[in-house]
ZAVO-16388 format. One record per residue (C-alpha): x, y, z; residue in three letters. Coordinates in steps of 0.001 Angstrom, whole numbers, plus 500000, padded with zeros to 6 digits. Layout:
REM residues N
XYZAla ...
REM end
This chain:
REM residues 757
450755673149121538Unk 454394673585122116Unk 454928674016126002Unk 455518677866127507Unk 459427677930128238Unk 460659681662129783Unk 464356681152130374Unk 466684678226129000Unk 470216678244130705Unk 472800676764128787Unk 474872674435131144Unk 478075673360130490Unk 479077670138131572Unk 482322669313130089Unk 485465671788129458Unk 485752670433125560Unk 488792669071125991Unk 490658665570126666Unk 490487664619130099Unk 492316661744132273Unk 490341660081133979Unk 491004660927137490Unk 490015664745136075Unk 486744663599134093Unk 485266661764137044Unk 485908665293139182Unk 484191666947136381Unk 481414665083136209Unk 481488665218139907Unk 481501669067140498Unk 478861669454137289Unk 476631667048138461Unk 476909668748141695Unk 476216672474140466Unk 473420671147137993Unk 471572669470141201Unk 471611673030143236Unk 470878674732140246Unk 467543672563139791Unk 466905672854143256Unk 467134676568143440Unk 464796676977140481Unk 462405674607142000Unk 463048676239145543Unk 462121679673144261Unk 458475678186143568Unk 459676677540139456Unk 459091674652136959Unk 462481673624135417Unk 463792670427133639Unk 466894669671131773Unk 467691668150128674Unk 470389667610126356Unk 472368670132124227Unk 473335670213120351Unk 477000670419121552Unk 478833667634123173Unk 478742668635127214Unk 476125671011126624Unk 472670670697128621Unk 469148672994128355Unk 468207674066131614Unk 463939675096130309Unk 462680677446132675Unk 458779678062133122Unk 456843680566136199Unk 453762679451137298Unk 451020681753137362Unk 450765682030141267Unk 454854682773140917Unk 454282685516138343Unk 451356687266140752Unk 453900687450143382Unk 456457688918141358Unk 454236691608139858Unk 453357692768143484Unk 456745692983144457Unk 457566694630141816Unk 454511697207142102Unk 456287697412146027Unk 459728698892144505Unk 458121701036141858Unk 455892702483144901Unk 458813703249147229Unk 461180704352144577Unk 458643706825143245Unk 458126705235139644Unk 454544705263138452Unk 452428702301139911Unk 449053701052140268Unk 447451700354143893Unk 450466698743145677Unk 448506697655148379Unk 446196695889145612Unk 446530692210143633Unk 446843692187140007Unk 444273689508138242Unk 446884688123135173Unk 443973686590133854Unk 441516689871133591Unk 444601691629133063Unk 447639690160131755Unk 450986690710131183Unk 452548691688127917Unk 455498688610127069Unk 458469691353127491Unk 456845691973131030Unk 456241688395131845Unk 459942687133130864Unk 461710690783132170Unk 460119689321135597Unk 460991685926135635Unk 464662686832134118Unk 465429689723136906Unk 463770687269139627Unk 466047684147138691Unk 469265686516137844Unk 469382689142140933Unk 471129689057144196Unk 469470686619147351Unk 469644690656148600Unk 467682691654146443Unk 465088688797146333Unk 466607687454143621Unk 467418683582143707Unk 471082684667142490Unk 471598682605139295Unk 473826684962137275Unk 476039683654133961Unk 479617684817135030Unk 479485684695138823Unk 481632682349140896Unk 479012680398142233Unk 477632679659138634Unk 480657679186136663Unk 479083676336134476Unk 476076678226133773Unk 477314679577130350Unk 474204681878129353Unk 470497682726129984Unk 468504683325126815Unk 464654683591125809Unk 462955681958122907Unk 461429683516120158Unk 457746684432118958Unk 457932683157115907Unk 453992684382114950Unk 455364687851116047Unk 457953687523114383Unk 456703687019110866Unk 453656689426111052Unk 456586692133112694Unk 458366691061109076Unk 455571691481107088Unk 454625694915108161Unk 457824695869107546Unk 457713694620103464Unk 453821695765103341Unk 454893699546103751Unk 457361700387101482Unk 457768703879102124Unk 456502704121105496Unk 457030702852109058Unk 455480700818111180Unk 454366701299114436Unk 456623700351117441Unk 454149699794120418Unk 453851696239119341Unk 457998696244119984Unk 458246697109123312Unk 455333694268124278Unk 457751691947122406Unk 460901692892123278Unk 461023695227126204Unk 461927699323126394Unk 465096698738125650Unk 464771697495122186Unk 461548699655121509Unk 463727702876122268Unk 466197702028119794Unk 463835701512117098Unk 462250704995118104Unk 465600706256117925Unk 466232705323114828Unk 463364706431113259Unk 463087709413114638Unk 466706709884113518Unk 465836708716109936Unk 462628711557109479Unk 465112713839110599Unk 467521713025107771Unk 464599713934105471Unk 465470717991106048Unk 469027717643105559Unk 468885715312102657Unk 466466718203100892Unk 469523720621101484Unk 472243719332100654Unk 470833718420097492Unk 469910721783096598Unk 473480722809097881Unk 475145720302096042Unk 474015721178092602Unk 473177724840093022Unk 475656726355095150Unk 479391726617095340Unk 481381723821097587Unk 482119724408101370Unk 479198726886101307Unk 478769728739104600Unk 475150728806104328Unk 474860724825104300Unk 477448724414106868Unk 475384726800109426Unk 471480724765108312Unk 473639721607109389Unk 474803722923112606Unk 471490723697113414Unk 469968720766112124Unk 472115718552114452Unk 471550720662117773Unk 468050720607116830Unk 468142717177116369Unk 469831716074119475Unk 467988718265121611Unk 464472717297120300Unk 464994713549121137Unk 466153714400125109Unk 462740715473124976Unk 461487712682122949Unk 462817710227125071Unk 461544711967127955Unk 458085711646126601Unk 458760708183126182Unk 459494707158129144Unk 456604709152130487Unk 453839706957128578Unk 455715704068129310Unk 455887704390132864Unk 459492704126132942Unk 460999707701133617Unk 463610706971136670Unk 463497703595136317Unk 467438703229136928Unk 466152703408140466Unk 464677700336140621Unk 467367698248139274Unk 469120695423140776Unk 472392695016142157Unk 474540692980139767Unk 476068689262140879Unk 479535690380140954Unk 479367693977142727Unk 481181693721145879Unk 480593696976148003Unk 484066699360147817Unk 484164702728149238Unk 483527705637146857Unk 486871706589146579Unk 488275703515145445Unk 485864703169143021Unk 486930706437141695Unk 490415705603141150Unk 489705702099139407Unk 488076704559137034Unk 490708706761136507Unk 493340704033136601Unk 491674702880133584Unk 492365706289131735Unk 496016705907130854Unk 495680702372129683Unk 492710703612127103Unk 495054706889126274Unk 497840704413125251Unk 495686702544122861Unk 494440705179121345Unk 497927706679120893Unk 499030703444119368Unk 496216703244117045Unk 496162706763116264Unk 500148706351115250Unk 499268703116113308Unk 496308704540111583Unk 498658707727110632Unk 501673705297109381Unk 499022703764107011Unk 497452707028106044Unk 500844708380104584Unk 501540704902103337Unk 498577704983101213Unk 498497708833100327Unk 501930709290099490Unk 504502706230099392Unk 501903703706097072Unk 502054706911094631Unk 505671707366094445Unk 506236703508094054Unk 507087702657090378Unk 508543699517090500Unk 507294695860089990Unk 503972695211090569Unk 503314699239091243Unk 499771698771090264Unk 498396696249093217Unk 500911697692095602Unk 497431700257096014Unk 496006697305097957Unk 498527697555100662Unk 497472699697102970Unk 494121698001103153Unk 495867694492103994Unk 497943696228106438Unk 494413697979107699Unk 492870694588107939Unk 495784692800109353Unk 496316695033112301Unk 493534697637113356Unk 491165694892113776Unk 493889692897116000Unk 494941696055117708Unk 490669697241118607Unk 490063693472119788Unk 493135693328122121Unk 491918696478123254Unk 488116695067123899Unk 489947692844126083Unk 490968694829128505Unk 488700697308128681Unk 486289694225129477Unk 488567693414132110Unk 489008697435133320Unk 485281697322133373Unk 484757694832135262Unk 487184695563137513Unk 485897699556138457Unk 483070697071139965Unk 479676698740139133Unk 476567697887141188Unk 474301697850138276Unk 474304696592134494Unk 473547699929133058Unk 476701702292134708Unk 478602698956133493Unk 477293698954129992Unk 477373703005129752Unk 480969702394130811Unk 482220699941128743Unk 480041701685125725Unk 482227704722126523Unk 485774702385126506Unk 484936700913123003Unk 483363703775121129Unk 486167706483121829Unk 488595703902119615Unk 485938703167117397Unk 485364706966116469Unk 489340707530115753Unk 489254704785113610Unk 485997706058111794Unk 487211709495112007Unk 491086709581111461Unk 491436709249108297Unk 489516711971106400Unk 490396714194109395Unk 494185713696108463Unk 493112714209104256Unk 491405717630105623Unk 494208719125107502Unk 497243717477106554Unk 496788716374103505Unk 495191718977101511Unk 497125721662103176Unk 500101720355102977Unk 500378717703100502Unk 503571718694098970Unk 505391719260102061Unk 504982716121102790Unk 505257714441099570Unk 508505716412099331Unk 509109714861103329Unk 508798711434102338Unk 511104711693098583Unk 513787712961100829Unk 513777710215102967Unk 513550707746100556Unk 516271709100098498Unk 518747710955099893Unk 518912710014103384Unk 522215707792104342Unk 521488705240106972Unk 522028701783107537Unk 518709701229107359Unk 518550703019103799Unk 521591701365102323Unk 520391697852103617Unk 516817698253101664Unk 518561699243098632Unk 520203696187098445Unk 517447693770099170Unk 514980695765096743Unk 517868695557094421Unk 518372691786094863Unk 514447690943094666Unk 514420692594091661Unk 517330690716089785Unk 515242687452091320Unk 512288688454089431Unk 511096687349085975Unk 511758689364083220Unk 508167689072082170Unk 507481690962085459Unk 510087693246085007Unk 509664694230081224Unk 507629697249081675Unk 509773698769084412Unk 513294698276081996Unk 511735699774079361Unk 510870702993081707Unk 513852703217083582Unk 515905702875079672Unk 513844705789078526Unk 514800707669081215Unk 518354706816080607Unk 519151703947083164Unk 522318702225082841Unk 522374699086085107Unk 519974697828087169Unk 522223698776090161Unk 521137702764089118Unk 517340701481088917Unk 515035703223091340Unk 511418701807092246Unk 510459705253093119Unk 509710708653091352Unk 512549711041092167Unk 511064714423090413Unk 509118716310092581Unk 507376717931089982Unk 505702714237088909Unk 505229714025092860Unk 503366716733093098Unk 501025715760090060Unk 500054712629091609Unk 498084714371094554Unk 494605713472094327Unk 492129716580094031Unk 488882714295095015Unk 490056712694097599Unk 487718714418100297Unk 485280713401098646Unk 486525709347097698Unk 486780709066101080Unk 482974710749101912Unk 481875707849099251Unk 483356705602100769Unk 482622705894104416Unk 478972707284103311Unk 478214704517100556Unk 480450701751100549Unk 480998700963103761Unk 477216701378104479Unk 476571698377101736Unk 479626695979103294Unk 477585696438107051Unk 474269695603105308Unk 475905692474103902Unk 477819691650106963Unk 474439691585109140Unk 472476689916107121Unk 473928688082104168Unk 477363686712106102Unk 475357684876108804Unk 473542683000106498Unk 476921681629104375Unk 478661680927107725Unk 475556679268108868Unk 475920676858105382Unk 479497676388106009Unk 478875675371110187Unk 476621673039108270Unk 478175671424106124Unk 481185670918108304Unk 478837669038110902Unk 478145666740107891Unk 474679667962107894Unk 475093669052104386Unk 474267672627103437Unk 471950674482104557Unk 470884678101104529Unk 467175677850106562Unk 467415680490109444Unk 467980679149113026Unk 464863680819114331Unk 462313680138111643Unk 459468678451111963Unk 456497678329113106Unk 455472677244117114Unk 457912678129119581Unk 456678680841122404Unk 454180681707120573Unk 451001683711121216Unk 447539682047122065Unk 446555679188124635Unk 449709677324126052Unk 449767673509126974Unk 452335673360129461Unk 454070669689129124Unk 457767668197129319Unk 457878669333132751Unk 458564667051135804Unk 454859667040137163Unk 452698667210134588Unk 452133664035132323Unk 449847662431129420Unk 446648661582130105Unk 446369658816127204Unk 448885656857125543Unk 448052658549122085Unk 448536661898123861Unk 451674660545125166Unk 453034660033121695Unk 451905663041120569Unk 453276665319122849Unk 456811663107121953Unk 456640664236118824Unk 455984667167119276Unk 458510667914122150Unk 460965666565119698Unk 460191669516116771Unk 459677672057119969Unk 463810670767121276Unk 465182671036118187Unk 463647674759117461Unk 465466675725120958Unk 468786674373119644Unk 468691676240116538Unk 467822678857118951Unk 470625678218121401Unk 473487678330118598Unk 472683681737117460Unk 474822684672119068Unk 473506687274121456Unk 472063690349120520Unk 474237693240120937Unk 472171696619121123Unk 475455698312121263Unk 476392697406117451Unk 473316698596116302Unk 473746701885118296Unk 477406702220117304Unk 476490702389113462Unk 473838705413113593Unk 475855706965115853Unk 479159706833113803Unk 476972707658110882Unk 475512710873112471Unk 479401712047112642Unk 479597711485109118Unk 476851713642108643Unk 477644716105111112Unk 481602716634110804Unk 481825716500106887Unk 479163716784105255Unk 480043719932104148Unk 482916717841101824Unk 480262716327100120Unk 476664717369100898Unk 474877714215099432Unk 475762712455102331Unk 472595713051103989Unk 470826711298101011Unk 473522708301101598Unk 472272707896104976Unk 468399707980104895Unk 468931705512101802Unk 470517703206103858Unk 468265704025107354Unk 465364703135105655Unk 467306699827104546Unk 468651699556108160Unk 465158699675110263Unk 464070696656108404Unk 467761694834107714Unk 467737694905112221Unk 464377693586112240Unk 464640691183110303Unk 468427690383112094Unk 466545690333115174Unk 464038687964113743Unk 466390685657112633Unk 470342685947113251Unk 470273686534116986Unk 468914685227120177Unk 465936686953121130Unk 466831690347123092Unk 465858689653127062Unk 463762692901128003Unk 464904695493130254Unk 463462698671131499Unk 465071701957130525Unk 464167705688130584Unk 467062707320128197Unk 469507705536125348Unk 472107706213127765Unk 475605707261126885Unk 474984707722123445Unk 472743710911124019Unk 476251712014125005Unk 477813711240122376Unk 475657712698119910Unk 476485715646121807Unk 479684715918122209Unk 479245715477118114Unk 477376717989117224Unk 479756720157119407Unk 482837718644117217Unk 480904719708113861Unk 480899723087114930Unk 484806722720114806Unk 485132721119112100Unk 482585722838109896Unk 483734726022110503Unk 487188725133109578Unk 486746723309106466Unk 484355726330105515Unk 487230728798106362Unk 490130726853104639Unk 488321725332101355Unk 485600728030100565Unk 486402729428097077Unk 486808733196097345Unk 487513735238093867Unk 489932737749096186Unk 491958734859098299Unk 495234733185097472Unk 494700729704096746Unk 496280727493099467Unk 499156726326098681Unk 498296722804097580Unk 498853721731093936Unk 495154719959093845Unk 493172720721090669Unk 489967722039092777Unk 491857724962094523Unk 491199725434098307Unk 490869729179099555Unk 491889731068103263Unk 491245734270104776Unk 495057735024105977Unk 497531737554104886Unk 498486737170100767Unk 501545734573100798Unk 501109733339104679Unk 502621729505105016Unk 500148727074105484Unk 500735726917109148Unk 499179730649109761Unk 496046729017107351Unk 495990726353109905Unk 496269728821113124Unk 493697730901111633Unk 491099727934111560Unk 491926727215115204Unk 490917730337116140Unk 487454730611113918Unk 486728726776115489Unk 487074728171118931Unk 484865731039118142Unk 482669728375116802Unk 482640726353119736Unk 481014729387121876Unk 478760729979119122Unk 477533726382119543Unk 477146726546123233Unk 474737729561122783Unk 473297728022120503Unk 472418724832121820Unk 470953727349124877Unk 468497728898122539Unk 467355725380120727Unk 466771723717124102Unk 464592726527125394Unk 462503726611122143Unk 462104722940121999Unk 461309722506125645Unk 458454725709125047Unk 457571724073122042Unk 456804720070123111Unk 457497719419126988Unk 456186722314128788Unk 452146722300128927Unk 452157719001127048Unk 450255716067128988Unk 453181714207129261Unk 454614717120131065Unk 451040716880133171Unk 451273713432133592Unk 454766713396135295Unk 453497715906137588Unk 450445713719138849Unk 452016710625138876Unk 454519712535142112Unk 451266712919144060Unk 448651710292142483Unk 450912707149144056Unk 450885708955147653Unk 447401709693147641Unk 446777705790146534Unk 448809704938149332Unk 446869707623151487Unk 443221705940150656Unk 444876702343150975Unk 445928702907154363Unk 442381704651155380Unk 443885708120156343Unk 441402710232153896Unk 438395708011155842Unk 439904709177159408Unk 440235712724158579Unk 436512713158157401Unk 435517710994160255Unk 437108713642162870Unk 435296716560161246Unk 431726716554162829Unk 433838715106166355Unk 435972718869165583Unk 432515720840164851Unk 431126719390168059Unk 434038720730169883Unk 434075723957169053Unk 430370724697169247Unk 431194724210172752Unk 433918726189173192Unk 432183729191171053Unk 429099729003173513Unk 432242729648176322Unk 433819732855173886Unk 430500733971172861Unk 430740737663174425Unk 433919738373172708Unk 433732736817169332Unk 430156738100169146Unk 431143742150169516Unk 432315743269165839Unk 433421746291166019Unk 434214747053162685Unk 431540747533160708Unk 430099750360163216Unk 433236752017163097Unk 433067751930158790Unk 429669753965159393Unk 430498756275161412Unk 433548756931159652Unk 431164757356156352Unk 428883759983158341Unk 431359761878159328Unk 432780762525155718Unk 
REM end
């Protein structure tokens, strides 16, 4: 049996570079130095640990294992915290018996990883990736299941319509994880109403219909509201609900007064509101690029110069959004939050808010610029091109006009023979652009709402599918065939053994050893297959729950802010959900590290988001519908589109009054959404919280853990114990008040009031 490993740290030993060698014997000095403490911490803090070497040059494996006397003491402290934070919990006062009742593996390694990680103040032995004392200490990672693992991927190709259940997740992998996965299902049966309709509304009802734009409102409010409460039930049966409570200070807090944490948090404000103005202005300079400039271009080479503004896309938003990840990393980081989730929910809040304008720019920007007013701008951008005298202008002529006498003829054939029919000269007359406005105008696309629905719904749903699970496996072929290992395409993490379920035989470590030479060499060999699993292990990146978030989330604003442009994007989606819960499993499975448990009660930040969404499609719904709904009685707006677009204004009102109009009906909207939202929440909590036995079982847990404590500490015995001592007592004092508790008076006084009447 391969031996039970919970934690490897990944130690680095050497910078990877060229030292002299004054500065490689203080290297080796300082890490043989920190690698000594750290082994004697582990060992310190009652833990079996033993190092060996790395795939990388400089690299050593740090393999972590708790004994079973270690893990009992860590379950009771932890049963200690849950008690006096008021999180559900057995018998504090009690042992646990691991063997009659054991741990699942997400609880067993979420123990060990938050004992060996946490502060010395928090009982913690303080070994944290990151932190100043533990600067070589590079990572902290946990091995796969690999028997889990495949049956996990087999359930998932044995229903082909269905899902599986996700109980055997969080056992695996921790809440955390588990939540997701419930998220995303529950997300994905969802999609199953709003797929129906907008189906039905795409084929047998007119485009921008009101109707479909008020069943999706109310299908996303419904929707967000009905997993708070899901979650909430969640975390009831899990026994998680509060359990931010109980979580540990992180290495690199440093206490600050409230205040000044306050303004490191604002501070960071105007730095993120000048990257998003700079990437808003870039992602603008493209758009009109694209929309308008490609399509007036008629020179050489006018059909690829389309693929511009996607090089320039890829070349600089990408660039621009990982400079930006920088610092926010560093803003983070520096607003110094005590715990991992307020740093994650912040940093989640940094990166998705630039995220969502470049996911959301674009067709906002073809919905209210360029559909409205298409041909004021085309006509904006021919009169700058033509017939305004700078410089700037005169110097472009000239170099377009010498890199066109430098080109070919061949290249230049097709554009003579236009520019001669339209009764050209010289080439010093030639223009590469299309001067009549009238041609301008025709070039407007009248589908491009919907392209760009396609494209964001379809397309780029396909490209993230590949990108998660087909690029790893040709970048893992090219890593190998660079090494000179040849190619390869087997997964990192396949395989059979590993940490595995079923009886462990705990060897490699420093006190246990063979008890025959033929064990000896078996063990060897075996220890060798078990090493090199962990180094396939080791070279795969981390898991990053916040990619995986990011996507349905971004996809729900698809759904929820333009649908209404194309109402098969709901279909789009649960198409590619149902491709999506097994495409992360089986990235889970194989392309990343395995995800180190935590406990959580809520998907954090995101539930605001989805919010502050659904809140946004009211907007934006109720302005596309007001603007684009063909009416038989309305103008059409002034746009020279094929499918004409409709408003409610005055007859002959500039676009700008269409435009003011929509404001208003969007901010009518938005109070129509927050009364809404007041009327779903109250339903949903009537309909599924309130008298449910979740609802029941928060409610006992408040006063089941006191009473526990009560009985453990004897109280309940001492009270009945006083009671016959307390009857005693006061059958002597009654023998004392006898004559005047003994004369009732009132009954008599009932009679004679009775004769009397």
């Amino acid at each position: 049996m391969a031996p039970q490993v919970d934690l490897v740290f990944i130690f680095r030993s050497s910078p990877g570079k060229v030292l002299s060698k004054p500065q490689a014997r203080e290297n080796a000095r300082q890490a043989a130095q920190q690698y000594t403490r750290l082994l004697e911490v582990l060992k310190n803090g009652r833990l079996h640990a033993v190092g060996k070497r790395g795939e990388k040059e400089g690299q050593l494996l740090v393999l972590v294992h708790c004994p079973e006397s270690t893990l009992t003491r860590l379950v009771q402290r932890e049963r200690y915290s849950d008690f006096l934070c008021g999180l559900p919990t057995a018998n504090p006062t009690g042992t646990r018996d691991l063997t009659a009742e054991p741990l699942s593996p997400a609880d067993r390694l979420r123990l060990v990883h938050t004992y060996v990680t946490s502060t010395p103040a928090d009982g913690g032995l303080g070994v944290a990736p990151g932190s100043s004392n533990w600067d070589r200490v590079e990572s902290v990672m946990v091995l796969h299941d690999h028997s889990f693992n495949e049956a996990w991927i087999r359930a998932w190709t044995t229903r082909q319509l269905g899902f599986v259940k996700f109980d055997k997740i969080r056992e695996q992998f921790g809440e955390a994880v588990a939540l997701y996965f419930h998220f995303l299902s529950f997300y994905t049966k969802h999609l199953l109403f709003i797929a129906v309709v907008g189906v039905l509304f795409y084929f047998f009802s007119m485009p921008y219909s009101t109707l479909y734009s008020s069943i999706l409102l109310l299908w996303s409010i419904t929707f967000v509201e009905w997993w708070r409460i899901k979650q909430r039930i969640l975390s009831v049966r899990w026994g998680t609900k509060g359990s931010f409570r109980v979580e540990k200070r992180r290495a690199q807090y440093a206490p600050l007064p409230w205040w000044r944490k306050d303004l490191r948090m604002l501070a960071s404000l105007p730095v993120i509101l000048l990257f998003a103005s700079v990437l808003a202005v870039t992602l603008t300079a493209i758009f009109i690029f694209e929309a308008f400039v490609t399509q007036l271009y008629t020179g050489p080479g006018h059909r690829f110069i389309g693929f511009s503004p996607t090089v320039l896309f890829v070349a600089l938003v990408p660039r621009l959004l990982a400079i930006y990840h920088s610092y926010a990393v560093r803003l983070t980081n520096w607003e110094n939050h005590g715990h991992q989730s307020t740093h994650d929910a912040s940093l989640t809040v940094k990166t998705f808010s630039l995220s969502a304008i470049v996911a959301y720019l674009g067709i906002a920007l073809s919905a209210f610029v360029y559909v409205p007013f298409g041909e004021e701008v085309m006509a904006a951008v021919q009169h700058y091109l033509f017939y305004r005298d700078t410089p700037f202008h005169a110097t472009a002529r000239t170099m377009l006009s010498s890199v066109y006498s430098a080109l070919p003829s061949n290249v230049t054939a097709t554009f003579n023979a236009t520019a001669d029919a339209k009764g050209a000269s010289d080439g010093s007359n030639r223009t590469f652009w299309e001067r009549d406005s009238g041609s301008a105008r025709g070039k407007l696309s009248s589908t491009r709402l919907q392209d760009q629905m396609f494209a964001f719904t379809v397309t780029n749903q396909v490209i993230n599918t590949f990108l998660e699970i087909g690029l790893p496996f040709i970048m893992r072929a090219v890593t190998s065939v660079r090494s000179g290992k040849g190619l390869s395409l087997a997964a990192p993490a396949a395989g059979a053994g590993g940490n595995g379920n079923g009886k462990k035989k705990r060897v490699m470590f420093e006190d246990q050893t063979a008890e025959s030479e033929a064990e000896r060499l078996a063990n060897e060999e075996e220890e060798r297959e078990f090493l090199d699993r962990v180094k396939r292990e080791v070279a795969l990146p981390d898991y990053d729950l916040f990619a995986d978030y990011s996507e349905m989330v971004t996809q729900f604003g698809y759904v929820t802010l333009w649908s209404t442009i194309w109402p098969l994007a709901p279909v789009m989606s649960l198409v590619n959900n149902w491709l999506e819960l097994r495409s992360d499993a089986f990235k889970i499975t194989v392309h990343v590290r395995r995800p180190i448990p935590t406990r959580t009660d809520t998907i954090g930040p995101w539930l605001d988001t989805l919010t502050f969404l659904t809140w946004l499609g009211a907007l934006t719904n109720s302005a596309l519908v007001y603007l684009f709904r063909p009416r038989d009685h309305c103008k059409p707006l002034g746009t020279s589109l094929s499918h004409n677009h409709n408003h409610l204004s005055r007859p002959y009102a500039p676009p700008q009054e269409y435009l003011m109009s929509a404001l208003l009906i969007a901010l009518g909207a938005s109070h129509g959404y927050i009364l809404l939202r007041m009327l779903v929440r109250h339903t949903l909590e009537r309909l599924f919280w309130r008298g449910s036995k979740e609802e029941r079982e928060a409610e006992r847990i408040e006063t089941v853990v006191k009473e526990q404590y009560l009985r453990s500490l004897g109280v309940a015995d001492v009270v009945n114990a006083e009671e016959p001592a307390a009857e005693a007592s006061e059958g002597g004092a009654e023998g004392r008040l006898s004559a005047f508790w003994s004369q009732d008076e009132g009954l008599d006084e009932l009679t004679r009031g009775a004769k009397e009447a």
